[in-house]
N, C-alpha and C positions, 0 to 999 in steps of 0.2 A: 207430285214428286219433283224434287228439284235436280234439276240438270246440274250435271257437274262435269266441267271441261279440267282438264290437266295439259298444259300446254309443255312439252319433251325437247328441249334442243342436246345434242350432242354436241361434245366438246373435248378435243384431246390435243397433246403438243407435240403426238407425231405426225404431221403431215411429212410425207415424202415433198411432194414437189417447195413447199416452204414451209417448213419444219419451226416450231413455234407463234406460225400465224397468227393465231385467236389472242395471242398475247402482247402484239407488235403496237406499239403505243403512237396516235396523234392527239398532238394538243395535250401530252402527259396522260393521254387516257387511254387504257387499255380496247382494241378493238372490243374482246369480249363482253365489257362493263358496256363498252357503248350499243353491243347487241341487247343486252339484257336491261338497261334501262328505256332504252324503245321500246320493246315487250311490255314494262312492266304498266305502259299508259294503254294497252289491250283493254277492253271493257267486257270481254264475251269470253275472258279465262276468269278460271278461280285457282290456281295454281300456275308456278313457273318451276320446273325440273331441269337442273343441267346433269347432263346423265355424259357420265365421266369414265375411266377406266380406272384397272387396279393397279395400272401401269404403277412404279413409284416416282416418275417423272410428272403423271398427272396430280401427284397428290397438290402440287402450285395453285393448281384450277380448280382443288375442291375446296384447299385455304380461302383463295381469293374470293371464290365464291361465297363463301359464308360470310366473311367479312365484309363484303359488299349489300350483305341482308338477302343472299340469295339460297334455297336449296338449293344440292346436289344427291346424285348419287354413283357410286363405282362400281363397273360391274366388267363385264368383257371386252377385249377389248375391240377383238375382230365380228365378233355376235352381238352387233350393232342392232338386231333382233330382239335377244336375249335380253340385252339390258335396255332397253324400252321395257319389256314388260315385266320383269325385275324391277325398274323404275316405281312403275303404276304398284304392282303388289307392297311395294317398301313402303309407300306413300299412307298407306292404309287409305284411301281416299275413295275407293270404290267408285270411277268419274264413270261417265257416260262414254263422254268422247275425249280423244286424244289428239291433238295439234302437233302437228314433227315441225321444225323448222331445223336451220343447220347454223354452227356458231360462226362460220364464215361467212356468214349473211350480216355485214355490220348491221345496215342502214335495212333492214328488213321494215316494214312499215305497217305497224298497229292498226292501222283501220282497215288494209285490208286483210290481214288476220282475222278483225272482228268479222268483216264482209264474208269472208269463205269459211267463218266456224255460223252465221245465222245462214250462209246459201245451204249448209251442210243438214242443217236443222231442221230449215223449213221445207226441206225435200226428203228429210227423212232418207238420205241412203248410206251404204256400208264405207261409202269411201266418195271425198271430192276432192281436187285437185286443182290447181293451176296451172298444172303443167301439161297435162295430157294433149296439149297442142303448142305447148313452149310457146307465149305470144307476151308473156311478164317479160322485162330481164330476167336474166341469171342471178340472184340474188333478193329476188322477192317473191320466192318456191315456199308455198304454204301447201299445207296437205292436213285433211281435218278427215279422220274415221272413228267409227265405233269402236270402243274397246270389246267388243265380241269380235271383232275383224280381226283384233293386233291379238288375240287370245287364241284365233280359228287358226293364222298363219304362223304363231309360235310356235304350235301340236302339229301344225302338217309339212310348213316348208321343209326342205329337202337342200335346196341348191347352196353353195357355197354366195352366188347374190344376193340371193334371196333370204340369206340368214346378215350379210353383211351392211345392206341397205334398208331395211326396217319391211319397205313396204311395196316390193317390188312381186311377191304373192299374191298381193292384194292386188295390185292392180292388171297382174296380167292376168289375175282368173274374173277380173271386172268384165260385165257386161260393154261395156265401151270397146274392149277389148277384144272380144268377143268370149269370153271366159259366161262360165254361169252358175260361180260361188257367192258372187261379191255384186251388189248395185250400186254405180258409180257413176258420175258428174264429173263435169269440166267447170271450171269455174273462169267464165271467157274474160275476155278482153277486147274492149271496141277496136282495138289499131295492135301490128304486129309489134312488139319492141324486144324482138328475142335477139335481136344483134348485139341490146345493149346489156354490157355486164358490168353488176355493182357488187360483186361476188369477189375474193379474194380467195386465189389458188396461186398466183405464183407474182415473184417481186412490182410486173409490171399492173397486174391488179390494186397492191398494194398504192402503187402511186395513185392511181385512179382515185380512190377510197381517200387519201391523204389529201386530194386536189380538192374534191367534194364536201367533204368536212374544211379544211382550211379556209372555202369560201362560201360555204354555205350554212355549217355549222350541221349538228346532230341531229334539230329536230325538224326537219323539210319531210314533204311528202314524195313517197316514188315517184310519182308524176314532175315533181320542181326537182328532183335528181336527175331524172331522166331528161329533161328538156337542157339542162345546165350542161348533160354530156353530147347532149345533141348540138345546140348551141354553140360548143368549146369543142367541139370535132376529137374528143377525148377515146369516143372506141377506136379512134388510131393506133393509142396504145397498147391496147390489149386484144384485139379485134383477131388474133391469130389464133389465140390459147380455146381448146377445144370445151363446150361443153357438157359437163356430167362426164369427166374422162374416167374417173376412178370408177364408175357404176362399168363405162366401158369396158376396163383392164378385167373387172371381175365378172363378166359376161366369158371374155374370153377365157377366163383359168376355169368356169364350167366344166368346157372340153376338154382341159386337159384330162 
């Protein structure tokens, strides 16, 4: 039977903290285009999805998208959930596994996409991560599970995070976690570099990304990113700006 990977990034032009981000241009090229043409040198997808909203604001991102030779699709905009698996069902594509990446991730880096969709494979579990110990930057957050996972947490999540952030179901009913729905993996990292962010959330990100690209160009590896910021003392700039804030803000409107 052939395995079939469907690789899902999200993509919209409201961000609160900087509001049309994905679409903020170096070098004449759209950050997004520049996400999605890294992607597309992945060897371990058969599919690329930008899963979009019906916002009428995003319709830009579904233009662009196509004309760039990209699928899309539009679906909710808060049930960042829902339209994952809307995604998969539209696609008619019936894949195995599903790959989440995020469109603020410019410089997200294809091999190891490839690396964490065969770590996911050849261990055969519901869910692997890179981040379950945050040791990547901020910006090279892969996430590879089965579409029975994204199907189980569709029908049963409940939380207003849990519908908003795709896979946060998944992973707290993960055995890692101590959950016992879900069998899940970290996908490590020899050396910690969670300080270093190549993630774009607010203006000072931006320059970071603009720095990188200006001197480095688009197709370097996380690793030659990572030492360039390390090198050039560059988390100066952005080194304050929190972490997965948005997962945070919607942890705490649970309780409300």
């Amino acid at each position: 039977m052939e395995i079939k990977v469907i690789l899902i990034t999200q993509a919209r032009k409201g961000s609160t903290r900087l509001p049309g981000k994905i679409l903020k241009k170096v070098q004449c090229k759209e950050l997004l285009r520049i996400h999605l043409e890294r992607l597309k040198k992945c060897k371990a997808i058969n599919k690329i999805i930008v899963a979009t909203t019906t916002q009428a604001k995003d319709e830009e991102i579904a233009n662009l998208v196509s004309n760039w030779g990209f699928d899309s699709f539009r679906g909710s905009e808060n049930n960042v959930l829902d339209r994952y698996y809307q995604a998969v069902l539209d696609s008619n594509y019936q894949p195995n596994w599903i790959v989440r990446v995020t469109s603020d991730n410019p410089l997200i880096d294809p091999e190891l996409v490839d690396q964490v969709v065969e770590f996911a494979q050849l261990n055969n579990v519901d869910y692997v991560s890179n981040g379950f110990e945050n040791q990547y930057p901020d910006g090279q957050d892969v996430e590879v599970f089965k579409f029975s996972a994204l199907e189980k947490a569709w029908k049963e999540a409940k939380l207003g995070s849990e519908r908003e952030h795709v896979t946060p179901y998944i992973r707290n009913n993960s055995d890692v976690l101590g959950g016992t729905l879900f069998c899940a993996k970290n996908y490590p990292c020899e050396k910690d570099f969670s300080n270093i962010r190549m993630t774009v959330d607010e203006e000072l990100d931006f320059k970071v990304i603009e720095t990188l690209i200006s001197n480095l160009g688009t197709e370097k590896s996380w690793r030659e990113y990572t030492q360039y910021i390390i090198d050039n003392k560059l988390s100066e700039i952005n080194a304050e700006i929190i972490r997965n804030e948005g997962y945070q803000k919607s942890l705490k409107n649970d309780l409300k």
